[in-house]
C-alpha positions in Angstrom: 0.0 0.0 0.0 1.4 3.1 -0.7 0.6 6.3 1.6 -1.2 9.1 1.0 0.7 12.0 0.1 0.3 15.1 2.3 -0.2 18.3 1.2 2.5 20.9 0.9 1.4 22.8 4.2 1.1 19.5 6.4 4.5 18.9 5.6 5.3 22.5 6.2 4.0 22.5 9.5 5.1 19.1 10.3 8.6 20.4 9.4 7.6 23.8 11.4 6.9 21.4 14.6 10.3 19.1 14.4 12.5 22.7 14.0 10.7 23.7 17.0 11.1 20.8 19.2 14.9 20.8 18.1 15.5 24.3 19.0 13.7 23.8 21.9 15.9 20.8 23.0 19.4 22.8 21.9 19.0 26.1 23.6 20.8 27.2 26.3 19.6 26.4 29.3 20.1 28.8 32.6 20.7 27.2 35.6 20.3 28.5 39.0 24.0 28.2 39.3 25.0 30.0 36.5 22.6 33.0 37.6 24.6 32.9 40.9 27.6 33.2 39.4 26.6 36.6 37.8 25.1 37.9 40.7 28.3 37.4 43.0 30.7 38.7 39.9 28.5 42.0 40.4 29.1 42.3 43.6 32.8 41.8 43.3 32.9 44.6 40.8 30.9 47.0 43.4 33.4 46.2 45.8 36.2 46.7 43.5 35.4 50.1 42.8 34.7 50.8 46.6 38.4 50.1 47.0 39.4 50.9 44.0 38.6 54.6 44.4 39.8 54.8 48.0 42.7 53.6 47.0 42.9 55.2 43.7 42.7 58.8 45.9 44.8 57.4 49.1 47.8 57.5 46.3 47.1 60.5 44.2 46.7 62.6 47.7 50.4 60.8 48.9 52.1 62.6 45.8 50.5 65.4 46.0 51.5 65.2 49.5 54.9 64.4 48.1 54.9 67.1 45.3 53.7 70.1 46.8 54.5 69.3 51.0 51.6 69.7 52.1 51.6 66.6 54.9 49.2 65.3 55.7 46.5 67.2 53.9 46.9 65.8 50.2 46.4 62.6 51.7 43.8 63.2 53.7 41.6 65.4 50.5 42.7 62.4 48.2 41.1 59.4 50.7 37.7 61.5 51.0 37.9 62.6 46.9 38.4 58.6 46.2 36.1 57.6 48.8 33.4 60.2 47.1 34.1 58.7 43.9 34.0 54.9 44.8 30.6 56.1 45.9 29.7 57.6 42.8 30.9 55.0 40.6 29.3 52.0 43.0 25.9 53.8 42.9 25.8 54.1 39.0 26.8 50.5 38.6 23.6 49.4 41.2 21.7 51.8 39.4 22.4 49.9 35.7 22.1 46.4 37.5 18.5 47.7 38.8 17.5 48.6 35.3 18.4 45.5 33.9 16.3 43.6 36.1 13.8 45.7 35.6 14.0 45.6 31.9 14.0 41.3 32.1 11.1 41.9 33.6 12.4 40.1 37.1 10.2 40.8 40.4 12.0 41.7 43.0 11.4 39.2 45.9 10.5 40.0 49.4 12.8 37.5 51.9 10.7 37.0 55.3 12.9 38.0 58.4 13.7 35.0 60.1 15.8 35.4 63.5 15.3 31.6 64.4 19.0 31.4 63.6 20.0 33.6 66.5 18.2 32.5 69.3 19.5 30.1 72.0 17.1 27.4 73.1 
């Protein structure tokens, strides 16, 4: 017996469906881990550029310090300059990170208080 032939749009959509369930079965999948991962490299980078820009000003205000002898005010204007900036740069980076989530269209969660931990029974 020979079978029937289908039409050119069943075998379109039956082709449709197979693609489909192929890409389906070959993308990418996000794990819980993985999503971890980029949280915690985030916050590395914020406190990066904490330190970073204390640091960053705790040696600019040493040579000025050392240029112009001004002890110990360079390095006291350069620590509060980098600490402003660390600030500034931390706060812009939370800020993009916020509008990404916002833009994936993730919830924020709320996390119940739990003190359990702490008490001695």
């Amino acid at each position: 017996m020979s079978t029937p032939r289908e039409s050119r749009e069943e075998a379109i959509k039956r082709l449709n469906d197979r693609a489909s369930t192929l890409e389906a079965a070959t993308a990418p999948k996000t794990s819980e881990h993985l999503a971890a991962q980029a949280v915690s490299s985030q916050a590395y980078k914020i406190i990066a550029e904490l330190l970073g820009g204390v640091f960053l000003g705790l040696g600019l205000g040493f040579g000025a310090d050392r240029l112009f002898g001004t002890n110990p005010w360079g390095l006291i204007g350069g620590v509060l300059l980098g600490f402003a900036l660390s600030i500034y740069m931390a706060r812009r980076t939370a800020n993009r990170l916020m509008a990404q989530a916002k833009a994936s269209g993730l919830e924020p969660r709320s996390i119940p208080f739990d003190d359990e931990d702490d008490e001695e029974r």
